[in-house]
N, C-alpha and C positions, 0 to 999 in steps of 0.2 A: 599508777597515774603518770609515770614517766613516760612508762612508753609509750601513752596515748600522746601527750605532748611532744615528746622525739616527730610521734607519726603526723599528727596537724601541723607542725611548720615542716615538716619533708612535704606531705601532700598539697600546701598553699606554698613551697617555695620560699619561706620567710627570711631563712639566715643561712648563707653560703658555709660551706664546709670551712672556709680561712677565713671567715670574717670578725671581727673585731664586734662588739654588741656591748651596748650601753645600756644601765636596766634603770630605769627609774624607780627610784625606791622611800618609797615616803614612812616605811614602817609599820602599814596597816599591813595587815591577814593575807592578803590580796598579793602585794608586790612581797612580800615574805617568800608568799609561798610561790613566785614567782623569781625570785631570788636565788633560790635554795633548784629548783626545778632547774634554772639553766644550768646551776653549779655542777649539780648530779650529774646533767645531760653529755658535761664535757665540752661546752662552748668556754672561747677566750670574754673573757666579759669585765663589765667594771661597772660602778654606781654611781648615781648622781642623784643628789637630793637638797629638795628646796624648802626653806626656811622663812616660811612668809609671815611669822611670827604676830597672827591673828591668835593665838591662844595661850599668850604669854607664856609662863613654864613649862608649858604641857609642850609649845613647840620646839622649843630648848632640850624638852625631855626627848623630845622623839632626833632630834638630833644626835645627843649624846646615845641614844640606840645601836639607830644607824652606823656611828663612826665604830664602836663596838664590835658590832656585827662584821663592820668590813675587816676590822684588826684582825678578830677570832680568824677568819675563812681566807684571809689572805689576798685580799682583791682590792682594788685603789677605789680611792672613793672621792667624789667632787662635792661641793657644797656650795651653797650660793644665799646668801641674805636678801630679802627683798621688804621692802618696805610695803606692805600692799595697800594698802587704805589710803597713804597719800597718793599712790599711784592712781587708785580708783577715782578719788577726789579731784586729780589732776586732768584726769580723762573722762570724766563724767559716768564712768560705767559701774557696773557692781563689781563687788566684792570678788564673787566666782569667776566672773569675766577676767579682770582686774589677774587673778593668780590663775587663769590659765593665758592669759596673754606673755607674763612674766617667762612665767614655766616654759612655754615651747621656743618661748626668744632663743631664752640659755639654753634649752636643748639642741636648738640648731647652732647655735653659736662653739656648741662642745662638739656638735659632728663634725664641723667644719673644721675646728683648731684644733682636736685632739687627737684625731684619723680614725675614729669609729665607721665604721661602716652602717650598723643601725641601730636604733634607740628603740628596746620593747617594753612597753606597757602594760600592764597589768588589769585591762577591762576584760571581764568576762560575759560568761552569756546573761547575767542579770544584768549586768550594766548596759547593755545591747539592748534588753527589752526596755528598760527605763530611758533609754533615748531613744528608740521609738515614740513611746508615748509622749517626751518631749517636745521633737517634732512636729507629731501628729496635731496636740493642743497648742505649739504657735503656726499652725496653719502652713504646713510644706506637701510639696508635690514627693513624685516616687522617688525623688532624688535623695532627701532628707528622710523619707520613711524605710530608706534601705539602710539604716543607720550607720553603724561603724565596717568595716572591713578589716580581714587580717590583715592587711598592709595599706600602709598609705604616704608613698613613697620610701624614705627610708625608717618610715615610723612601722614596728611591727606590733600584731598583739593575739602571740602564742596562745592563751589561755582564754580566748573569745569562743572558746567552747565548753569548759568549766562553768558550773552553777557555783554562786557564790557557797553552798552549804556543801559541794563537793570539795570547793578549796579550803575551808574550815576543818573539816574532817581531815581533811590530806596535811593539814599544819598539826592538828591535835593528834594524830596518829603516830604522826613525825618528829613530834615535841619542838616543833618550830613556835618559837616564841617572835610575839608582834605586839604594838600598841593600839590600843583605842583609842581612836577619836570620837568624844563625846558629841560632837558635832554631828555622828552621819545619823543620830537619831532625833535628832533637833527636826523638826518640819517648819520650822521656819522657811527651809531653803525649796526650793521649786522640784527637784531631784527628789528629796528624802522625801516628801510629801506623797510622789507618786511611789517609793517602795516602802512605806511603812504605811499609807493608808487606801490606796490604788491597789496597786497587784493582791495586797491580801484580799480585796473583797473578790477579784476575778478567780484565787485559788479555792475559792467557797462557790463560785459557779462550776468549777470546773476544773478540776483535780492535775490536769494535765496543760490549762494555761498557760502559761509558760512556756513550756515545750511546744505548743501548736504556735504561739507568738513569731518563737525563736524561727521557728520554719518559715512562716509569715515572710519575716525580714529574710529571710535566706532568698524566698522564691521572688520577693521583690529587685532584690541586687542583682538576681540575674535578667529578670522583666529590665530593670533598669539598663544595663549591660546593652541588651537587642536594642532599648528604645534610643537610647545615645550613638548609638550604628547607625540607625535610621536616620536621627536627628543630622549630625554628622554628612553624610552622604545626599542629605535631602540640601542641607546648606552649602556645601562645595559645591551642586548646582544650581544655585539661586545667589548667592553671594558674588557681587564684583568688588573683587578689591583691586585698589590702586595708589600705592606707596600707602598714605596713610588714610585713605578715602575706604571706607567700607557699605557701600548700598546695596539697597537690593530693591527691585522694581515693585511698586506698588500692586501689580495685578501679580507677581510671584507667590506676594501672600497672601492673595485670595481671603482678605481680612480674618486670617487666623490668629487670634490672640496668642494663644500658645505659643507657634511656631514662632513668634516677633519677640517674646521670652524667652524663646529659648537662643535667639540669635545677639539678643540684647545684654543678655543674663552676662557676660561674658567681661561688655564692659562696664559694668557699674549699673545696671536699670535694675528698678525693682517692680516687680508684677502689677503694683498698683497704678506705677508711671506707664507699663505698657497697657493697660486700659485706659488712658487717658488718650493715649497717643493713637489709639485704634480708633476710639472716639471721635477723633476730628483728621483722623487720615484721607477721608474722603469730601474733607469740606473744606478745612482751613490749611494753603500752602504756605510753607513759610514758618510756620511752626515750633518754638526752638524747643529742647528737654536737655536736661543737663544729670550725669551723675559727677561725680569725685575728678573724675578725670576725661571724661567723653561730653563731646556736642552731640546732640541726635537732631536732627531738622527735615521736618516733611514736606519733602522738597512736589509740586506738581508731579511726578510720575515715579520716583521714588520715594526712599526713605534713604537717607545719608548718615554715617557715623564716624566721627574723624575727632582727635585730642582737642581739649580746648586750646592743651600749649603746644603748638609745632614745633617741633626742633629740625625745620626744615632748612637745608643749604644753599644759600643764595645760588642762583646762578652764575655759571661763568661769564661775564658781560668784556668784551675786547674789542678796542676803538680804535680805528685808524683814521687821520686826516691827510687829504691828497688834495692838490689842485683840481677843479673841476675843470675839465677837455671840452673842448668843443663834442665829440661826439659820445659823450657821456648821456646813459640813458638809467631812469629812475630802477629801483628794483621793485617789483610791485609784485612777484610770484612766492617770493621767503617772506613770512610772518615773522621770523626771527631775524632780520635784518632789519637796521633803522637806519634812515640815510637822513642825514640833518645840513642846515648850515652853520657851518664850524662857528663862524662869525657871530654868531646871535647865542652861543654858548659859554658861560659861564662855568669855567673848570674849578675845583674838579668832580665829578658825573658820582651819582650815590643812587644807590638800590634800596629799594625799604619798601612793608606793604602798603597798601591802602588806609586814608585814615579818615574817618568821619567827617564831611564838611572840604573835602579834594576836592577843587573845581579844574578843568581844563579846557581849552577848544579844540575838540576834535577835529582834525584834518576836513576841511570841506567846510566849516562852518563860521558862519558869521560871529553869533555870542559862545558863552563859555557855557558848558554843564557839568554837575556836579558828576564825580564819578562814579556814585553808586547809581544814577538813573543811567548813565553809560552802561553799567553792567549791567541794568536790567532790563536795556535796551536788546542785549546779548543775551539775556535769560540766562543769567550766570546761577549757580546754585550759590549757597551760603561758603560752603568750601569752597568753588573756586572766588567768589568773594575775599576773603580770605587767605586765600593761596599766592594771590593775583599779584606780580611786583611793576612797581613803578619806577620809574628812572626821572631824576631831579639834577638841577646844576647845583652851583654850590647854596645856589640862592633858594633853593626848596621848589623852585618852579617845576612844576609837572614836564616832561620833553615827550617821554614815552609811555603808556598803557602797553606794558612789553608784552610780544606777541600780539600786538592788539591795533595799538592805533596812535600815531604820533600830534601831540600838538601843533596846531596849524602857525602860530609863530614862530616855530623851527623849520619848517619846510624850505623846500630849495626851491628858489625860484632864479628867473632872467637875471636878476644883480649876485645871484651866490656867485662867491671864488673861490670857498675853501670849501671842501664837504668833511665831515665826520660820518663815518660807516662804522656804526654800530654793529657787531656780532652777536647773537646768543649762544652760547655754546650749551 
């Protein structure tokens, strides 16, 4: 069994000949025999194990294992307490959720501060098929049915070719001693359900289930693989971005649900929000969808996706006042230049965006309008909505719609003497 395992992380690449390897080690059968497999193999390695002290003594007990174990064989060991059940209580999630949220925090938090290179895991080819099936019954595309990978970033998992009865045997052969958790046969839990009462009926259909599943997911992850190339390559030409403006033209997606998911997936949209959005792409413009951190808005001839919080940098705005000359002539060809009378200026000049209920009078005009009919006068999208900065005196008064269009009570007229020339940089 060694040397199959030497040869599956040689053939996937998993751990560099100098690399450092952190094993996560909870005490079951699994990470045991996971354990003991890098030790033999001759990798530099160390453990880490978590303590979420859901099974009072028993979790304690598998502590004082582990620390044991590290003493015996001579390798450093980390440990970590976690309160898990307030945690889950505090975040509204389960239990499971809850310690594997925990779990990967500290795991990343130990590659980063201890100089490990990678953290391997101990899921094998049964625990592959069992998140398949996972997947499968909370309703996921190829992406979630290609289940785990030997690697996933600097997370490895050597033993994702191992049947859980192959790595029992290889412990009982080996006199590798492990604990049981009385839990993985509890069905209570979503997981154990489907391998204590799931997979056995399919091994009563069908002797070799299992093994045709396993392949299953193999030939999916690489279906997957080509389909995210395509994906990929289809969206680099259909995609405009611009700083933080992401659209893509409404006839690009040929009201392909899929495609608008798979473009959306990325910031926070979920499959059910992009049928909604598909839904009235062709009726209703204007449209807003929000995930966690994105605006999505179905703009007349696109579709738009930009943060709801910009951390955008004001412009550079630079003012100079000079006597007006006799033969001084307006500038009317720069959109980024605003030529004012100094004199009707209240210093000092402030930049801010747009805000709900802004009125000004545009240049030419008799009464004031509000500035959102101004922009929709321009057929501004929601982003540049948004984006748009205004220039005020001290007094909050609108002067400039920058880039755009200056209020007509700062203009220069026959009595101006002083002008202020506005730059945009």
């Amino acid at each position: 069994m060694v040397g199959r395992f030497k040869q599956y992380i040689e053939n996937h690449n998993l751990i560099g000949k100098d690399e450092r390897v952190l094993v996560a080690l909870s005490g079951g059968v699994d990470s045991m025999v996971l354990a003991e497999l890098m030790r033999r193999s001759g990798f530099d390695i160390a453990f880490a194990h978590c303590n979420f002290h859901l099974r009072g003594e028993e979790s304690d007990g598998d502590e004082r294992f582990v620390r044991n174990y590290a003493e015996r064989v001579g390798k450093e060991l980390f440990v970590k307490h976690f309160d898990t059940i307030q945690y889950a209580e505090n975040h509204k999630i389960s239990v499971e959720m809850a310690a594997r949220e925990l779990r990967y925090s500290w795991f990343d938090e130990l590659l980063k501060n201890q100089g490990f290179h990678k953290l391997a895991i101990a899921h094998h080819a049964d625990d592959q098929i069992e998140t398949f099936f996972i997947n499968l019954l909370r309703g996921s595309g190829i992406k979630g049915l290609k289940a785990m990978q030997p690697a996933n970033g600097l997370y490895v998992r050597p033993l994702l070719w191992a049947s859980r009865e192959e790595i029992k045997c290889f412990a009982v052969e080996n006199d590798i001693q492990w604990r049981e958790d009385r839990t993985n046969h509890e069905t209570v839990y979503f997981r154990n359900k489907i391998r204590h009462e799931l997979l056995p009926v399919l091994d009563g259909i069908k002797s070799d289930a299992r093994e045709k599943i396993h392949l299953s997911v193999d030939y999916l992850a690489s279906e997957n693989q080509l389909y995210r190339k395509l994906i990929e390559e289809k969206l680099s030409h259909i995609e405009h971005v611009d700083g933080a403006l992401h659209s893509i033209k409404k006839d690009e997606l040929k009201d392909n649900l899929q495609l608008l998911f798979e473009w959306v997936r990325g910031f926070g949209f979920s499959f059910s929000q992009c049928e909604t959005i598909m839904s009235v792409v062709n009726s209703e413009s204007g449209k807003e969808f929000y995930s966690v951190d994105y605006q999505l808005v179905v703009e007349n001839d696109s579709i738009d996706v930009f943060p709801i919080n910009l951390h955008d940098e004001n412009p550079k705005l630079v003012h100079d006042i000079f006597v007006k000359t006799p033969d001084f002539k307006i500038e009317k060809s720069n959109p980024n230049i605003a030529q004012l009378d100094a004199d009707k200026i209240k210093f000092p000049l402030r930049l801010r965006h747009w805000r709900q209920g802004d009125r000004f009078r545009p240049l030419g005009m008799h009464g004031s309008k509000l500035v959102s009919d101004f922009f929709n006068d321009l057929n501004f999208s929601a982003f540049q909505k948004k984006t748009a900065y205004i220039l005020t005196d001290t007094d909050d008064r609108i002067i400039w719609i920058v880039g755009h269009r200056i209020d007509d009570d700062f203009k220069i007229t026959n009595k101006t003497t002083r002008i202020c020339e506005i730059f945009l940089q």
